[in-house]
N, C-alpha and C positions, 0 to 999 in steps of 0.2 A: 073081417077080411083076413085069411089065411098068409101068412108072408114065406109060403113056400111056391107059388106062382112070381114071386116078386126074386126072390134067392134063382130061380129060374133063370129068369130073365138077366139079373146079374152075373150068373155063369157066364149066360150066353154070350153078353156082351164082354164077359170078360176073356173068353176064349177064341172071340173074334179078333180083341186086339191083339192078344199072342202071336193068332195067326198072319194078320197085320204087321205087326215087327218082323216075325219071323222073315217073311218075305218080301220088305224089305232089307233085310241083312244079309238073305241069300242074293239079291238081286245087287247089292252092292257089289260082291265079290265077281261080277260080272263085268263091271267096267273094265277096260281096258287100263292099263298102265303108264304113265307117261315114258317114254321112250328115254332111257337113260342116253345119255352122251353128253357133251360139255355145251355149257349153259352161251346160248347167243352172246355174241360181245358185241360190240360200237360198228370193229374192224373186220367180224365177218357178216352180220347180219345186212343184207342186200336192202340197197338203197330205191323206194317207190321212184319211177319216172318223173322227171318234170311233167308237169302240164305243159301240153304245147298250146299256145296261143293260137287262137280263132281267130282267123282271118278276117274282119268285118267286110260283111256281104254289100255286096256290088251290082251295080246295075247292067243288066246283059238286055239291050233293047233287040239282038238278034235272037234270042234263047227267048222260053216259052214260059207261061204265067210260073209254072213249077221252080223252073230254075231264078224267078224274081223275086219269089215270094219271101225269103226272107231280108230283102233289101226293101221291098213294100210294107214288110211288117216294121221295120224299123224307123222307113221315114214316118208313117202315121203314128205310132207308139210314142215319136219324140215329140211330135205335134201336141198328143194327146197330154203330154207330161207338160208340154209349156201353155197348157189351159185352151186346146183347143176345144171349142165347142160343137153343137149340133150346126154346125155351117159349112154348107157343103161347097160353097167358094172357096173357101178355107181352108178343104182337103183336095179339091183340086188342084188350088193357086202352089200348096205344097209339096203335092207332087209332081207339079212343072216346075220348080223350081229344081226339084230333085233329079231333073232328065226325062220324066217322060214325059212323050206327046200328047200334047191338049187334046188335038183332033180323035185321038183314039178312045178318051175317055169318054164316061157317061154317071150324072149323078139321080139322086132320086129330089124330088122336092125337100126344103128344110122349112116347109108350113102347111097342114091340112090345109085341105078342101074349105074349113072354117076359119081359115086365118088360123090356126092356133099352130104351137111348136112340135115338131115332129118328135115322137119318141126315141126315131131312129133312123139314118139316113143311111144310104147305100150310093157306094162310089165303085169304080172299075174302070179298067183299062183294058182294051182289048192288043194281044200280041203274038202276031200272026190268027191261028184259028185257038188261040188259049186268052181264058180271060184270069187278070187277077180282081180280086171281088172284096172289097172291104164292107164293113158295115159298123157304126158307131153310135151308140146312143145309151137308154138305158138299160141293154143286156152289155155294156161295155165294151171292146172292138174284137170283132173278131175278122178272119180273114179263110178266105179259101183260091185254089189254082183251081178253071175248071173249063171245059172245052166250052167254045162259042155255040149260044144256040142255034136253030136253023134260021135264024130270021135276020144273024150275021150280028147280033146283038148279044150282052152279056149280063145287061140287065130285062126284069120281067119286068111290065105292067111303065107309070107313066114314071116317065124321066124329064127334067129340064132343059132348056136348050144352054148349052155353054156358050156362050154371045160375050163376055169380058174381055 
């Protein structure tokens, strides 16, 4: 084998990196400079805002599932933290306790058709023509504000009777 195809290939490679640095070191002198002037001190560099405190969300039984929802997210969030479970007694009972009306809400079953435990139960309150719509189980809680269906109901499909 010949080592002047190899002495090639070494050129090349080594005139690729020249070109390489090269332009790198042009492109350096490219950057912009830092701005001379006197160095930030204690006493002029401007001080970030406070944080202003959030007001913890409140319940508006006049106002519409949007404007509850984050007072809805919280009563159930604090439930779910003190080991609430798939019981949907348990998320009503809590959210009458919290102000809203029983009569308005609607839960989903907390046992199949087989007896067995639901994966997931669904609660709601209906306020004025807006619902708020919680759901709990093993996709974790979620929550949405969403207009009453036409059937003046805010859940789909079969629901419990709240009789407690």
């Amino acid at each position: 084998m010949s080592s002047g195809p190899f002495r090639a290939r070494v050129a090349l490679g080594s005139a690729l990196v020249a070109v390489a640095l090269a332009t790198v070191t042009l492109l350096a002198g490219c950057t912009p400079a830092a701005p001379a002037g006197p160095a930030h001190t204690a006493s002029t560099a401007s001080k970030a805002p406070s944080p202003t405190p959030t007001a913890s969300p409140t319940i508006a039984l006049q106002g519409n599932a949007a404007e509850n929802l984050p007072y809805f997210d919280q009563v159930n969030k604090t439930l779910i933290a003190k080991g609430g479970t798939l019981n949907g007694r348990e998320f009503i009972d809590n959210l009458v306790a919290a102000g809203y009306p029983k009569a308005a809400m609607e839960v989903t079953p907390d046992t199949t058709t087989v007896n067995l435990q639901a994966d997931n139960i669904e609660f709601s309150i209906l306020l004025g023509r807006t619902c708020l719509v919680g759901e709990y189980g093993n996709i974790g809680y979620a929550s949405t504000a969403q207009k009453v269906f036409s059937t003046g109901r805010c859940l789909a499909g079969k629901t419990r009777k709240i009789d407690w």
